[in-house]
C-alpha positions as CSV (number, residue, x, y, z in Angstrom):
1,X,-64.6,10.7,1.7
2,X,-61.3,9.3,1.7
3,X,-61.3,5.4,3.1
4,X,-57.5,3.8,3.7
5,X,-59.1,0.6,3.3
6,X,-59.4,0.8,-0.2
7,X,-55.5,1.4,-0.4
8,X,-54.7,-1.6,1.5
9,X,-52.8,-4.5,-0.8
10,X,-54.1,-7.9,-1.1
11,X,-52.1,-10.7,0.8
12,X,-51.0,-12.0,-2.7
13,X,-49.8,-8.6,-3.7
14,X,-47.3,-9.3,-0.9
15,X,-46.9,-13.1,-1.3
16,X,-45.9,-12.6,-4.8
17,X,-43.8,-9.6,-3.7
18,X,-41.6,-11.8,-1.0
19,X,-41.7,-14.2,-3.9
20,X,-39.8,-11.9,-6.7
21,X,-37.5,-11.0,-4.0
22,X,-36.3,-14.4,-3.0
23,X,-35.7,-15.0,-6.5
24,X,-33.6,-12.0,-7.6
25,X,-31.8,-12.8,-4.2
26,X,-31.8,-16.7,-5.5
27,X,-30.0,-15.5,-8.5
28,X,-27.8,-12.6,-7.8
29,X,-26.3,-12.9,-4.6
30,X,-23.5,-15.7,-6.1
31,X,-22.8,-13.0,-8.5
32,X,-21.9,-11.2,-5.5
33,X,-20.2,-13.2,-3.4
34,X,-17.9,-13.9,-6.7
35,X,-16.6,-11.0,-6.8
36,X,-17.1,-10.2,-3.4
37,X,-14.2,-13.1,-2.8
38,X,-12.2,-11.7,-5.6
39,X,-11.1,-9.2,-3.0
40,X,-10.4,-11.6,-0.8
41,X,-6.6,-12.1,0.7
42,X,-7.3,-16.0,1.5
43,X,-6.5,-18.1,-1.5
44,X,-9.5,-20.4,-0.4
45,X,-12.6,-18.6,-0.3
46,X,-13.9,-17.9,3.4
47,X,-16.4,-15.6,4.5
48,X,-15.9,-12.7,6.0
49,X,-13.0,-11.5,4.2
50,X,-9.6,-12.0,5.7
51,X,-8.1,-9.0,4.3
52,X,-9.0,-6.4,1.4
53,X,-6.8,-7.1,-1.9
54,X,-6.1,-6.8,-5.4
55,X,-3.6,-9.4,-6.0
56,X,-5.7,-11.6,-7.8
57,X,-6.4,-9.0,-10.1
58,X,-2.2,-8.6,-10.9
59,X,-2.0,-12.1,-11.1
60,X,-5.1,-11.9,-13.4
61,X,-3.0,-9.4,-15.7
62,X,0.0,-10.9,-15.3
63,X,-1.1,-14.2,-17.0
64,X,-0.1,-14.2,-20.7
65,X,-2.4,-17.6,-21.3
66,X,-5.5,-16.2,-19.7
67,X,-5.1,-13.2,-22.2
68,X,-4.8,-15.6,-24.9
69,X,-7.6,-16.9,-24.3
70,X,-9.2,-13.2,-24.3
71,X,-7.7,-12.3,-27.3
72,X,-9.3,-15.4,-28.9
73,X,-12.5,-14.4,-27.2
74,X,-12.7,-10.9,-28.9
75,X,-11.7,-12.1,-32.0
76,X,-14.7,-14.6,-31.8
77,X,-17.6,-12.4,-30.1
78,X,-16.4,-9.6,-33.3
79,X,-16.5,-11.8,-35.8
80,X,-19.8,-13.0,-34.7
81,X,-21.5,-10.2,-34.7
82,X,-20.1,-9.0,-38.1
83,X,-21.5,-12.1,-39.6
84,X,-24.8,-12.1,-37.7
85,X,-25.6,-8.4,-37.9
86,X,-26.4,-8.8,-41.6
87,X,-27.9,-12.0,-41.7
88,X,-30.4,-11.2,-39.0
89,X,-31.3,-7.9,-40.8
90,X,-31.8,-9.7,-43.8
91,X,-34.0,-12.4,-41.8
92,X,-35.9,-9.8,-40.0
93,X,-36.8,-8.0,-43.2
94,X,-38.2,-11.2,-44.5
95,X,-40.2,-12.0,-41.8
96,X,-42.0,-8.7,-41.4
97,X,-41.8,-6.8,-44.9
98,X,-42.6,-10.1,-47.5
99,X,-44.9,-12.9,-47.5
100,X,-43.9,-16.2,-49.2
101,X,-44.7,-20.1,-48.7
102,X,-43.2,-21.6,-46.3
103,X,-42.6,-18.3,-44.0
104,X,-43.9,-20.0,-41.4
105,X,-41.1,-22.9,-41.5
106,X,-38.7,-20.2,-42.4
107,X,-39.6,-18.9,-38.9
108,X,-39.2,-22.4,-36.8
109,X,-35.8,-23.1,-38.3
110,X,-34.8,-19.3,-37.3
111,X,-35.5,-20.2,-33.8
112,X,-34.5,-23.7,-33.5
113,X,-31.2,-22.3,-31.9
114,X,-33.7,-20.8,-29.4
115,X,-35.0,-23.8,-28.4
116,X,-32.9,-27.1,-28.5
117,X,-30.3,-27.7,-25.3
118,X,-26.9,-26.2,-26.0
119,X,-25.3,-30.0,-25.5
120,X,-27.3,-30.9,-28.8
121,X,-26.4,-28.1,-30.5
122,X,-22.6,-29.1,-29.7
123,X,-23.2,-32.4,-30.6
124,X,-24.5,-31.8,-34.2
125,X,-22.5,-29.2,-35.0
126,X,-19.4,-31.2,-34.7
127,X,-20.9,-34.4,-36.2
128,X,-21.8,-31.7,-38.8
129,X,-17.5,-30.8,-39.2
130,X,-16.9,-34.3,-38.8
131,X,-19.3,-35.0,-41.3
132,X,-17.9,-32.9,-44.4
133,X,-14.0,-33.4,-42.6
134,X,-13.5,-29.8,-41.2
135,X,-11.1,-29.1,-38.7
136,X,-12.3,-27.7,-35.6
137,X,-10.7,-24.5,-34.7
138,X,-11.7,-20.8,-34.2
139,X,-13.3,-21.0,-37.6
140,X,-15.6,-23.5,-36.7
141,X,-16.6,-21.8,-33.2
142,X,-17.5,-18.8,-35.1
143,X,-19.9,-20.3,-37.7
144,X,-21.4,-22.3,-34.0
145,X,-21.5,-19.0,-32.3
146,X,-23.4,-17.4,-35.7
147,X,-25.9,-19.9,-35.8
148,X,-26.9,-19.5,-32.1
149,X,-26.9,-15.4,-32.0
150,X,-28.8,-15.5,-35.3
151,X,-32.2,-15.8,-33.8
152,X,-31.5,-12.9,-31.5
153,X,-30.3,-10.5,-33.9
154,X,-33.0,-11.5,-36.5
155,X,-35.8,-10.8,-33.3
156,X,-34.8,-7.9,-31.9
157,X,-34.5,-5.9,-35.6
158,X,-37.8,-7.5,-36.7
159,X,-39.3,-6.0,-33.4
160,X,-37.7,-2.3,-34.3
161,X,-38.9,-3.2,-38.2
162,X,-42.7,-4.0,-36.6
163,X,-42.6,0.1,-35.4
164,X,-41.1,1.6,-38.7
165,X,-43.5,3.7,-40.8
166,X,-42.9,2.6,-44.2
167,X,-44.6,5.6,-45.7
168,X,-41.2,7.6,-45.1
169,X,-39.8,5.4,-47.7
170,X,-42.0,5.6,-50.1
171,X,-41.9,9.4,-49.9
172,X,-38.2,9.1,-50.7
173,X,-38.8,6.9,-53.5
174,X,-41.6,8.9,-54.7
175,X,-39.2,11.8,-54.9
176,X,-37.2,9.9,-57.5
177,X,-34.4,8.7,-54.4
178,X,-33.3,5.1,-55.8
179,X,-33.7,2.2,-53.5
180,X,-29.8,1.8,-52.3
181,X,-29.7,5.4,-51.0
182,X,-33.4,5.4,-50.1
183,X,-32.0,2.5,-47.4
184,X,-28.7,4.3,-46.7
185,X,-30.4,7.9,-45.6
186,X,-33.6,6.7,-44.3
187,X,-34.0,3.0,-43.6
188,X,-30.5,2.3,-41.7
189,X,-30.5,5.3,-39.0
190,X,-34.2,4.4,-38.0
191,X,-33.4,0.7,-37.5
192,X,-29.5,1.6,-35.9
193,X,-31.1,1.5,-32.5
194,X,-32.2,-2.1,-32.8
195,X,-28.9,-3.0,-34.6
196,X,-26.9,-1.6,-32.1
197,X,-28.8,-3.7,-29.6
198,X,-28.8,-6.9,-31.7
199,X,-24.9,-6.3,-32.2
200,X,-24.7,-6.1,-28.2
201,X,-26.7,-8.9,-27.7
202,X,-24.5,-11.1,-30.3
203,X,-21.3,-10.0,-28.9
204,X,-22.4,-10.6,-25.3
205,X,-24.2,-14.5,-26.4
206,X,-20.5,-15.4,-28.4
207,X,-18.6,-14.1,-25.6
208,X,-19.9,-16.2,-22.9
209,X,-20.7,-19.2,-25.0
210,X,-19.1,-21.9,-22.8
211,X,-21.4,-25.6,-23.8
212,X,-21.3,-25.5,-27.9
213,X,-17.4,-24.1,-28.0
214,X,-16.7,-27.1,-26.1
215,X,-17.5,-29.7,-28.5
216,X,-16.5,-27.5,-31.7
217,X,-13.0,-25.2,-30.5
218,X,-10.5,-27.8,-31.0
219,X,-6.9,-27.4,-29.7
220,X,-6.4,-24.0,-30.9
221,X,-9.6,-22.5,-30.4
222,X,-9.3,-22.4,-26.7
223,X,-11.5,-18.8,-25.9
224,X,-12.0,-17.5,-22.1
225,X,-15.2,-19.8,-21.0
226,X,-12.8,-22.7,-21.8
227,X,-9.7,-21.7,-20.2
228,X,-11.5,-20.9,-17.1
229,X,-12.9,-24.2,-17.3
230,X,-9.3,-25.6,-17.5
231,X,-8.8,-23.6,-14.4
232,X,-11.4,-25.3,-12.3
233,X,-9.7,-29.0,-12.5
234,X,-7.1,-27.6,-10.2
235,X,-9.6,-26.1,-8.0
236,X,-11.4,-22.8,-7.3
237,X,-8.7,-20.1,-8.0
238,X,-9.5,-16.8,-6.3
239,X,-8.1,-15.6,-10.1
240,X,-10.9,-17.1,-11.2
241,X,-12.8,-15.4,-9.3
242,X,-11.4,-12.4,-10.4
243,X,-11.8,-13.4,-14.1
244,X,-15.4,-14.0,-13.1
245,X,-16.1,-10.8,-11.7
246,X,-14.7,-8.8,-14.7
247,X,-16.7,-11.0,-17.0
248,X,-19.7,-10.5,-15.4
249,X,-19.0,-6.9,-15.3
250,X,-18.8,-6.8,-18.7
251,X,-21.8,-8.7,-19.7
252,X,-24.1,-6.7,-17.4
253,X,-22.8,-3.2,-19.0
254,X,-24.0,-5.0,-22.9
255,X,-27.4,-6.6,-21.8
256,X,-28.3,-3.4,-20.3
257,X,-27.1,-1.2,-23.0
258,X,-29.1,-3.2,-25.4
259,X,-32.0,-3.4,-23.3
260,X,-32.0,-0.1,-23.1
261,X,-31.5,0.9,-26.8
262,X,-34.2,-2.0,-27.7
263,X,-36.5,0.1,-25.1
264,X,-35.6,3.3,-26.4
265,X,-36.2,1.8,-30.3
């Protein structure tokens, strides 16, 4: 015989429930009020709204600096990823297809980026450019912003490389199919999936990188993260606001895409 009481949750079922919902609210509702107030008609933000607008936004578009500093953002984030994409496939492919000494302190420097605060990071990268006398400039942010989405790329393509059934190459090979095309036809379309996500994740990471560009972008470097930061001296802009709200935006479409082809991988 059916018995409800055997269907009833346990109080910490629900305490842990209001729990996970305080903390997504914690964490996501000043994403929306951001760009809830980037609608906003009052050039100081007040809640409720004033008035519905999108001036902010045609100010947003109208500023040639602000795009500037985009354009050097793009540049940046692509760059990035072109450089990281390879090395972390090359990383991944050493940490789950050979075995040599000192693989495990191959590993610990892979993540170090992982670990240490972004401030240190900074820090020793520019003493690093200081160091051997290199200018810092977009150059340099690039190489910083390699070295921090490194560990991501190199993890999320050794986790579709764990997966892979090796014995589909060595049917190839067996077939008299020579290593290079043997990779080109069979190895790189299983593992695009998880370089598509790795790419996501590297662009999104150099994109948003505000703490290590800081100490490493030099005059000239100036990318988004920093110019909105230049913003903020003068005050909270409801263009920044705007800039905020498209960033976010923008971010949340890439994690989720590459969450979803790491999931789907």
């Amino acid at each position: 015989m059916y018995n409800s009481e055997s269907t009833r949750r346990p109080i910490t079922y629900w305490l842990l429930l209001i729990y996970a919902i305080g903390v997504y609210i914690f964490l996501f509702l000043p994403i929306a009020i951001v760009i809830l107030m980037s609608f906003n008609s009052a050039k100081f933000s007040s809640f409720p709204l004033e008035q519905f607008t999108l001036r902010w936004y045609a100010d947003l578009f109208g500023d040639r600096t602000i795009w500037d500093a985009v354009r050097k953002s793009f540049i940046v984030a692509a760059t990035t990823t072109a450089l990281a994409i390879p090395l972390g496939t090359l990383a991944a492919f050493a940490l789950t297809r050979f075995q040599f000494r000192l693989k495990a302190a191959f590993t610990a420097v892979l993540v170090i980026p992982l670990i240490i605060p972004g401030i240190i990071m900074g820090v020793s990268l520019l003493s690093f450019y200081n160091f051997f006398s290199i200018r810092t400039s977009l150059f340099t942010v690039v190489l910083g912003h390699t070295a921090l989405a490194l560990p991501y790329t190199s993890l999320v393509i050794a986790a579709r490389l764990q997966g892979f059934d090796q014995q589909l190459e060595e049917a190839a090979a067996s077939l008299g199919a020579p290593y290079h095309r043997v990779f080109r036809k069979i190895t790189l379309p299983l593992l695009a999936p998880g370089i598509i996500a790795a790419a996501l994740f590297a662009w999104t990471i150099s994109f948003d990188e505000f703490v290590i560009t800081f100490f490493i972008a030099g005059g000239a470097g100036q990318t988004l993260p920093l110019k909105i930061w230049s913003l903020l001296k003068f005050g909270l802009s409801p263009t920044i606001n705007a800039i905020s709200a498209i960033i976010l935006l923008v971010a949340l479409f890439l994690v989720t895409s590459a969450l979803a082809m790491t999931r789907r991988a």
